[in-house]
BAFI-3210 file (N, C-alpha, C; in Angstrom, 3 decimals, decimal comma, padded with zeros to 6 digits):
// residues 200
n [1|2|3|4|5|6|7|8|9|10|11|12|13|14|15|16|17|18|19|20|21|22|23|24|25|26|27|28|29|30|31|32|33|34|35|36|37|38|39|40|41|42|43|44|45|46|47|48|49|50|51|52|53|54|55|56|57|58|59|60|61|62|63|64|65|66|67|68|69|70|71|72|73|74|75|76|77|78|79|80|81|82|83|84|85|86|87|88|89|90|91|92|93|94|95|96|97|98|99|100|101|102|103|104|105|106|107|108|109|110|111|112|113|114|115|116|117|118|119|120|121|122|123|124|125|126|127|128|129|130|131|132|133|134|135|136|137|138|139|140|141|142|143|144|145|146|147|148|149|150|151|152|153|154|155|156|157|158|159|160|161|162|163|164|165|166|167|168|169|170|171|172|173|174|175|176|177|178|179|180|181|182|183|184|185|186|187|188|189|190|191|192|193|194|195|196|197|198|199|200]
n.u [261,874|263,867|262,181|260,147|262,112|262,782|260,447|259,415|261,553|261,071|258,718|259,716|261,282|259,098|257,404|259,227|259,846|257,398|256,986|258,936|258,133|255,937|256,755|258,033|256,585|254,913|256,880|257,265|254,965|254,378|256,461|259,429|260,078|257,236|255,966|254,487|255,225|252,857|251,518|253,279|252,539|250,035|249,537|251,287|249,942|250,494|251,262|252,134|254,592|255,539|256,523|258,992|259,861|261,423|262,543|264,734|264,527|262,321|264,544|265,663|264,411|265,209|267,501|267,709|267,661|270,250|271,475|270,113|271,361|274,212|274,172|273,619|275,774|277,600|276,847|278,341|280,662|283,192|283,565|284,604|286,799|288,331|288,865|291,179|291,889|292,922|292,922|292,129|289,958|288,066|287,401|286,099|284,196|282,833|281,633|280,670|278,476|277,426|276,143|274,422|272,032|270,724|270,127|268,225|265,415|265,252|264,300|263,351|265,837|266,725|265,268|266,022|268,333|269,335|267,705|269,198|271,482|271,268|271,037|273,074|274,172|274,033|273,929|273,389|274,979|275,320|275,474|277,177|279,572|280,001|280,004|282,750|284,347|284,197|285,577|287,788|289,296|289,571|291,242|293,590|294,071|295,136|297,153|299,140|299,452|300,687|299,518|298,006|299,794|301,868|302,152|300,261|297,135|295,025|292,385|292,011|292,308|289,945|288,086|288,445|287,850|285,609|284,406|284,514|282,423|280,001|279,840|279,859|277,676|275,814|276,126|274,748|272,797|271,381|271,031|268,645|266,520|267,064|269,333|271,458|274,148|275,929|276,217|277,976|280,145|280,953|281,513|283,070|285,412|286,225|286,500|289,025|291,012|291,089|292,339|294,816|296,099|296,959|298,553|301,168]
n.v [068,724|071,172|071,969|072,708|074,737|076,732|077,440|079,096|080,570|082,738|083,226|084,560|086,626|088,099|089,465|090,931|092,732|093,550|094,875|097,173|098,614|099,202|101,057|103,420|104,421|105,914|107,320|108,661|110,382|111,419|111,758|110,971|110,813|110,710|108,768|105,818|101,826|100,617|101,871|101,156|098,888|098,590|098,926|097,170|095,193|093,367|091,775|092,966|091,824|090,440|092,472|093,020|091,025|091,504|093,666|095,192|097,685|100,663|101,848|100,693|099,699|101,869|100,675|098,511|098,164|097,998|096,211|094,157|093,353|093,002|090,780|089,129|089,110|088,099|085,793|084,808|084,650|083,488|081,936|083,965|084,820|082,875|083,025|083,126|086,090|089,317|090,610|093,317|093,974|092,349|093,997|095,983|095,033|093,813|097,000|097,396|095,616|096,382|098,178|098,152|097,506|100,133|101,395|099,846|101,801|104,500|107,002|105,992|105,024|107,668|108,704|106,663|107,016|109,907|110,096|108,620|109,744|111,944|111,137|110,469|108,469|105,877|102,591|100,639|099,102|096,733|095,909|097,624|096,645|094,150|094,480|095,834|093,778|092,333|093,664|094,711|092,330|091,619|094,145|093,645|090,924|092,233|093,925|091,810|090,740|092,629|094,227|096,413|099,298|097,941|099,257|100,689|100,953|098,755|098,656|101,351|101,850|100,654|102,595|104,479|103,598|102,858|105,695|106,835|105,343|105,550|108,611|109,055|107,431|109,303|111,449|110,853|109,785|112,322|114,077|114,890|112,692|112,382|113,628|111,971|110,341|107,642|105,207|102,873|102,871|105,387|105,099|103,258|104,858|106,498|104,939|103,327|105,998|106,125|103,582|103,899|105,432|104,139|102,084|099,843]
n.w [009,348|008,931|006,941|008,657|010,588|009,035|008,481|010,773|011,224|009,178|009,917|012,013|011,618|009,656|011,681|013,162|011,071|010,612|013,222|013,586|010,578|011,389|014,157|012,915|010,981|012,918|014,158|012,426|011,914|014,369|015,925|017,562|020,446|021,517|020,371|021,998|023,089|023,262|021,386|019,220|019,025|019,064|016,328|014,799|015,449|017,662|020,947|023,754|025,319|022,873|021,024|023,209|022,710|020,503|020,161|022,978|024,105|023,381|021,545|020,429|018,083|016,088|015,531|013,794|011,153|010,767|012,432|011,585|009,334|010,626|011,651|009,346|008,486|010,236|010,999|007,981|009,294|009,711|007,833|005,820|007,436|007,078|004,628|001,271|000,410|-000,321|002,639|002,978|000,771|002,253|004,188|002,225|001,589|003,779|004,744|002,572|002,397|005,214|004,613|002,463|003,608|004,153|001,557|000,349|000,628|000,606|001,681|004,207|005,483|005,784|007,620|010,134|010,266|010,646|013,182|014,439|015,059|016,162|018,637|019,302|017,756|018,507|018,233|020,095|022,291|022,278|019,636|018,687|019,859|018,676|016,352|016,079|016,884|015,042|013,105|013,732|014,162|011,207|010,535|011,965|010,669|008,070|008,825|009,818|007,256|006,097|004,997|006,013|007,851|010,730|012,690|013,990|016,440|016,201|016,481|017,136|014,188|013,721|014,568|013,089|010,356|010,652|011,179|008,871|007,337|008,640|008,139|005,251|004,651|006,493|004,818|002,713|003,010|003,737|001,251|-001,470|-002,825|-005,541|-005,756|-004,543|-004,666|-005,619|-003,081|-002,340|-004,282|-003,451|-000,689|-000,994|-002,232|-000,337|001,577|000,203|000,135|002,892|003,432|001,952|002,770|005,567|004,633|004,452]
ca.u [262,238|264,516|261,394|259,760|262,138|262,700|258,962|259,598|262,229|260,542|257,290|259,518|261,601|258,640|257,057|260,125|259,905|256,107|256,835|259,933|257,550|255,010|257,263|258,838|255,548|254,389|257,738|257,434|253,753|254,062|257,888|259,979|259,248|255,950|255,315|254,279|255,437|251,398|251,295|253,761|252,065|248,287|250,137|251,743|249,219|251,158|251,159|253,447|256,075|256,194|257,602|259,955|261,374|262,479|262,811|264,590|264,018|261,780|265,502|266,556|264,276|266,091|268,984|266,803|268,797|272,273|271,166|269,661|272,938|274,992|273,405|273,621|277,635|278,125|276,452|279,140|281,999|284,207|284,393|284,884|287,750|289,209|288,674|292,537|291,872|293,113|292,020|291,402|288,867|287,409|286,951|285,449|282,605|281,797|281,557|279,277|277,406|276,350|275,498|273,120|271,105|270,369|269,958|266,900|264,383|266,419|263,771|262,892|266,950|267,350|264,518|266,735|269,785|269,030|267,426|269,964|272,909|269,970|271,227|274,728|274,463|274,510|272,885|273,476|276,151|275,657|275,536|278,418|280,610|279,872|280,744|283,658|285,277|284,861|285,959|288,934|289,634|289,870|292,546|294,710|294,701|295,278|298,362|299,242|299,762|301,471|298,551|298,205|300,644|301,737|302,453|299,096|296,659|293,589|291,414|292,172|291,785|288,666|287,384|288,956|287,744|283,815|284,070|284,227|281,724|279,237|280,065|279,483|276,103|275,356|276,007|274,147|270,608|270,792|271,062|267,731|266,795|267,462|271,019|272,253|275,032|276,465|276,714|278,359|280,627|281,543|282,264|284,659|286,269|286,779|288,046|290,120|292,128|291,897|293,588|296,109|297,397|297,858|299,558|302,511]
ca.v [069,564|072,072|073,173|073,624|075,734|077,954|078,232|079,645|082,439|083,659|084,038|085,452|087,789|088,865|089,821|091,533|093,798|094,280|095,860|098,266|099,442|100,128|102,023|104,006|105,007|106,805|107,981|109,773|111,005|112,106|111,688|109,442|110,810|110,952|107,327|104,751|100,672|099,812|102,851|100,147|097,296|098,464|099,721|096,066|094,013|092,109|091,895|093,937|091,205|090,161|093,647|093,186|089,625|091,399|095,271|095,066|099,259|101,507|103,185|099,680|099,607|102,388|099,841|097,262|098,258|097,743|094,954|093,014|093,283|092,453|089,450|088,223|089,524|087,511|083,882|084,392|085,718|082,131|081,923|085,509|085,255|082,092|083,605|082,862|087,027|090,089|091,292|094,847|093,760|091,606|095,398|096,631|094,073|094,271|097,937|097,845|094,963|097,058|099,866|097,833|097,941|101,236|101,363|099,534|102,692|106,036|108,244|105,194|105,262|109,051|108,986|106,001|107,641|111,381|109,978|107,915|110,548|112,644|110,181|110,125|107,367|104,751|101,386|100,012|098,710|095,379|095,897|098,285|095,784|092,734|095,571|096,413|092,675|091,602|094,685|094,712|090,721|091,948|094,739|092,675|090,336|093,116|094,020|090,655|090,229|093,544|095,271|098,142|099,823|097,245|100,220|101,428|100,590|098,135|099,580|103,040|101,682|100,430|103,166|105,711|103,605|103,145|106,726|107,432|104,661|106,724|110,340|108,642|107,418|110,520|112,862|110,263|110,168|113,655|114,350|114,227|110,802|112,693|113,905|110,889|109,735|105,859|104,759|101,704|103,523|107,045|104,538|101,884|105,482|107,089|104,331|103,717|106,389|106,168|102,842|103,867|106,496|103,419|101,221|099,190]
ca.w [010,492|008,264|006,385|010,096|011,152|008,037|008,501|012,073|011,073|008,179|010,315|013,102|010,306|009,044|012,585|013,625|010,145|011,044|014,274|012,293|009,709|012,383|014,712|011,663|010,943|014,118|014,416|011,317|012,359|016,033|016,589|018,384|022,128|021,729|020,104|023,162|022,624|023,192|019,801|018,227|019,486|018,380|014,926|014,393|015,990|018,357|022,343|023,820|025,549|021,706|020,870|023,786|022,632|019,198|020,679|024,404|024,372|022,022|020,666|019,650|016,726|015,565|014,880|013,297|009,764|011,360|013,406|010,573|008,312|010,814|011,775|008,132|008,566|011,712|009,623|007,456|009,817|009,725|005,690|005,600|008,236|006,689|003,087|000,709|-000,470|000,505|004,184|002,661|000,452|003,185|004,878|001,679|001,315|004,894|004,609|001,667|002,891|006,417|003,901|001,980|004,133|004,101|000,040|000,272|001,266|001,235|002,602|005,557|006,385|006,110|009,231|011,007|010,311|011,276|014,122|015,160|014,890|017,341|020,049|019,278|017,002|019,070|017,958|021,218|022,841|021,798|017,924|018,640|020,304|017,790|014,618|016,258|016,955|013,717|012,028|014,576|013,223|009,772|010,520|012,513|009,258|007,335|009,387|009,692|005,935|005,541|003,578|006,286|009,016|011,685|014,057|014,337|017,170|015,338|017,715|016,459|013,154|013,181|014,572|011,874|009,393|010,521|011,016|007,326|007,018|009,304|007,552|004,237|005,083|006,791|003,572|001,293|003,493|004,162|000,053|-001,859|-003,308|-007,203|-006,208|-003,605|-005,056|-005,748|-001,575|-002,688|-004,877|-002,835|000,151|-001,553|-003,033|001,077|002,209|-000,467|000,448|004,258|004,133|000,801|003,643|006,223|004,027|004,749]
c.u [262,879|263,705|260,707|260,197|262,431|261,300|258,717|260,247|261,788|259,350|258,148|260,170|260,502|257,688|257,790|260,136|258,490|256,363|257,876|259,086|256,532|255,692|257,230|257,661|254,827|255,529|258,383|256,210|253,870|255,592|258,340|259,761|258,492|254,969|255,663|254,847|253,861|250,715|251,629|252,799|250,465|249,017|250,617|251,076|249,846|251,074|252,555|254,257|256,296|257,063|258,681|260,552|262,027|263,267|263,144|263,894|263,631|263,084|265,700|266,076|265,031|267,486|268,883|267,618|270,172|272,281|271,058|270,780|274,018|274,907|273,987|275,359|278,221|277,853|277,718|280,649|282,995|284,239|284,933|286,387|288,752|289,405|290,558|292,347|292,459|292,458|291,320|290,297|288,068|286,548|285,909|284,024|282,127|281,339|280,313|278,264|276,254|276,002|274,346|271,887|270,016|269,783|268,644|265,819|265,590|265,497|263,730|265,036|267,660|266,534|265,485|267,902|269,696|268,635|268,286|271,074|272,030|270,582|272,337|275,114|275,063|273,491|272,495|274,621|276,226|276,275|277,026|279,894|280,827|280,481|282,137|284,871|285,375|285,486|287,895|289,795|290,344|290,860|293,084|295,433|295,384|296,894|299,151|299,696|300,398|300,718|298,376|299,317|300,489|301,628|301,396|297,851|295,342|292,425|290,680|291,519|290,256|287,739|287,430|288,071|285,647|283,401|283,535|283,124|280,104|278,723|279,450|277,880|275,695|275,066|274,777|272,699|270,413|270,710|269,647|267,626|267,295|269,098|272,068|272,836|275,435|276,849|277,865|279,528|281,720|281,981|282,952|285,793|286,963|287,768|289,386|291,344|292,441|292,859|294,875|297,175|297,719|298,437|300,412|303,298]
c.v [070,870|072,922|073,778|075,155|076,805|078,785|079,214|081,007|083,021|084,675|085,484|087,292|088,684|089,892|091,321|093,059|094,442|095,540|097,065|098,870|100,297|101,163|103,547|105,307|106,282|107,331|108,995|110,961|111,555|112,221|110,817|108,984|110,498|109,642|106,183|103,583|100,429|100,927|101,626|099,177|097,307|098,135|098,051|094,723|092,770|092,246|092,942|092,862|090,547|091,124|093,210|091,816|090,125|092,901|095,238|096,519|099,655|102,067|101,769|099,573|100,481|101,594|098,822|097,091|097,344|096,332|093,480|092,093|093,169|091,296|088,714|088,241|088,334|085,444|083,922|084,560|084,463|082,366|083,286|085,390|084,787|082,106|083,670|084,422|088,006|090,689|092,692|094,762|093,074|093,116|096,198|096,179|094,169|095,280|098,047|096,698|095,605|098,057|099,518|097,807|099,004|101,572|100,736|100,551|103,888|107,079|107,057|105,420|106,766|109,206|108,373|106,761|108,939|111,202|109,119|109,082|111,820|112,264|109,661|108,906|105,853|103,644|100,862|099,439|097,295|095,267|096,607|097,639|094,848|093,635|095,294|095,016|092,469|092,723|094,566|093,334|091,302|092,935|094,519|091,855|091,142|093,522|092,905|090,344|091,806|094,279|096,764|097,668|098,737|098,300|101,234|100,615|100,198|098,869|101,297|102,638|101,942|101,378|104,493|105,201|103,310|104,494|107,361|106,830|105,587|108,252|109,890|108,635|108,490|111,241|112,134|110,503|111,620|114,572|114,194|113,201|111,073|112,770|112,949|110,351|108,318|105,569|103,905|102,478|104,649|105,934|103,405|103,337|105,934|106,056|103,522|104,381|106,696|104,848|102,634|104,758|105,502|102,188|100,937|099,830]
c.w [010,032|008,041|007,561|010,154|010,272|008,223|009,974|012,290|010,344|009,127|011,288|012,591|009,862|010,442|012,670|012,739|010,141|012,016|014,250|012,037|010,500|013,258|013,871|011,332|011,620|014,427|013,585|011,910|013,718|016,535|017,651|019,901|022,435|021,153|021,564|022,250|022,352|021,932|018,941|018,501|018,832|016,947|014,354|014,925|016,800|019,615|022,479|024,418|024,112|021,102|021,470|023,687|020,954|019,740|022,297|024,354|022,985|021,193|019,754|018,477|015,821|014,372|013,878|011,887|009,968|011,914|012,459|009,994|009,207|011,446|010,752|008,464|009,385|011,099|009,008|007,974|009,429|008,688|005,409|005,808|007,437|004,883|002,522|-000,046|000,428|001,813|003,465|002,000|001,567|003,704|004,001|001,423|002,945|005,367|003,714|001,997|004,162|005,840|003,099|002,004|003,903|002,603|-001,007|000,405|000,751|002,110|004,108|005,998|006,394|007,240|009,859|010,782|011,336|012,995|014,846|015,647|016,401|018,638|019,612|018,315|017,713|019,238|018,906|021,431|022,334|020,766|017,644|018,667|019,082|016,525|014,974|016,423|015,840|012,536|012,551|014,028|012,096|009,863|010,891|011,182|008,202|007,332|009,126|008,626|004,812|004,313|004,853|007,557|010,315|013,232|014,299|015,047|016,175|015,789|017,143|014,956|012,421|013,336|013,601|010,596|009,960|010,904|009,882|007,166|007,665|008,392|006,112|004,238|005,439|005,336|002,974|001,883|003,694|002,099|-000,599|-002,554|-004,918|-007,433|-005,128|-004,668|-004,725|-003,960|-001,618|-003,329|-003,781|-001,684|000,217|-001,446|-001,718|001,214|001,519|000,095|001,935|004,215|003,186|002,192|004,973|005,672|004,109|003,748]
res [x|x|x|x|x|x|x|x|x|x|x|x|x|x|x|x|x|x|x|x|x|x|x|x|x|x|x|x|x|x|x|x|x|x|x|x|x|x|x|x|x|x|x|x|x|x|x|x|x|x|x|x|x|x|x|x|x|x|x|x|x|x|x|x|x|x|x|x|x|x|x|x|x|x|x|x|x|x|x|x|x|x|x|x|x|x|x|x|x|x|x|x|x|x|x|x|x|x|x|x|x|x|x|x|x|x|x|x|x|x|x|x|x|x|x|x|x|x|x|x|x|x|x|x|x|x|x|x|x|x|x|x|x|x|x|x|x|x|x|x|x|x|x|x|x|x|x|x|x|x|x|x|x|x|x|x|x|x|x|x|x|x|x|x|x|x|x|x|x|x|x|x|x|x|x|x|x|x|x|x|x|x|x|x|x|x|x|x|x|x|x|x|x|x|x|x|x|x|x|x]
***
């Protein structure tokens, strides 16, 4: 039954990254307005209410990166939470984990990126919300154990610190693929020193 259903997410994993690459595609070639779902849907060979059980709206593929990786994030959120290490590192691995993402392709997430930031950068409200609790978790602990500023709103936090996380990414896809610099690297080093300056 196990191997079943492994055999079930892979197929539906690999579907899901069909109808991505296909979008991606025509949204390189004709642009994002101007690509139809039944464009994706010829382009990835699938019906169209199959699109719409992995894609509710054409923007959401957009997120498909972000979405993915925090999926995997969210599997491990309990060991993470209940992890015997510093909270701040906790922040730094889930930082470079939703960046990994991106590090796979650089020209395919300098299109999703650019084009995301197009539309305010907004994955969706869902993906937004779910980032934002468990990031919010992790600076509470953080507080909590007297690694940053108790007298600063988490809230605020989190959003100071996936700001940098954002800006980071930004510079790196918009850099050519010869002179993009270490992602992994340049965004341990930011937030480094955003959270040395809220430090207990």
């Amino acid at each position: 039954m196990a191997v079943e259903i492994s055999r079930r997410e892979r197929k539906k994993d690999e579907t899901r990254s069909r109808i991505f690459r296909g979008a991606i595609e025509l949204f390189r070639a004709q642009g994002f307005e101007r690509t139809t779902v039944d464009e994706i849907t010829e382009r990835a060979d699938v019906a169209k209410g199959t699109f719409f059980n992995y894609f509710p709206r054409k923007d959401a593929v957009l997120a498909y990166l972000s979405e993915a990786r925090l999926f995997d994030i969210e599997e491990n959120a309990v060991r993470m939470f209940e992890e015997a290490r510093p909270a701040r590192e906790k922040l730094f691995d889930l930082y470079a984990a939703a960046a990994s993402a991106y590090e796979e392709d650089h020209e395919l997430s300098r299109y999703v990126v650019l084009e995301l930031m197009g539309r305010a950068f907004a994955p969706t409200e869902d993906i937004a919300q779910r980032w934002h609790e468990i990031v919010v978790r992790l600076v509470r602990q953080a507080q909590e154990s007297g690694e940053l500023r108790r007298d600063v709103d988490p809230v605020r936090l989190e959003a100071f610190l996936t700001g940098i996380y954002y800006a980071t990414l930004y510079t790196w896809v918009c850099c050519p693929v010869q002179d993009a610099f270490a992602l992994q690297g340049e965004l341990r080093a930011r937030l480094t020193l955003a959270m040395e300056g809220v430090a207990s």
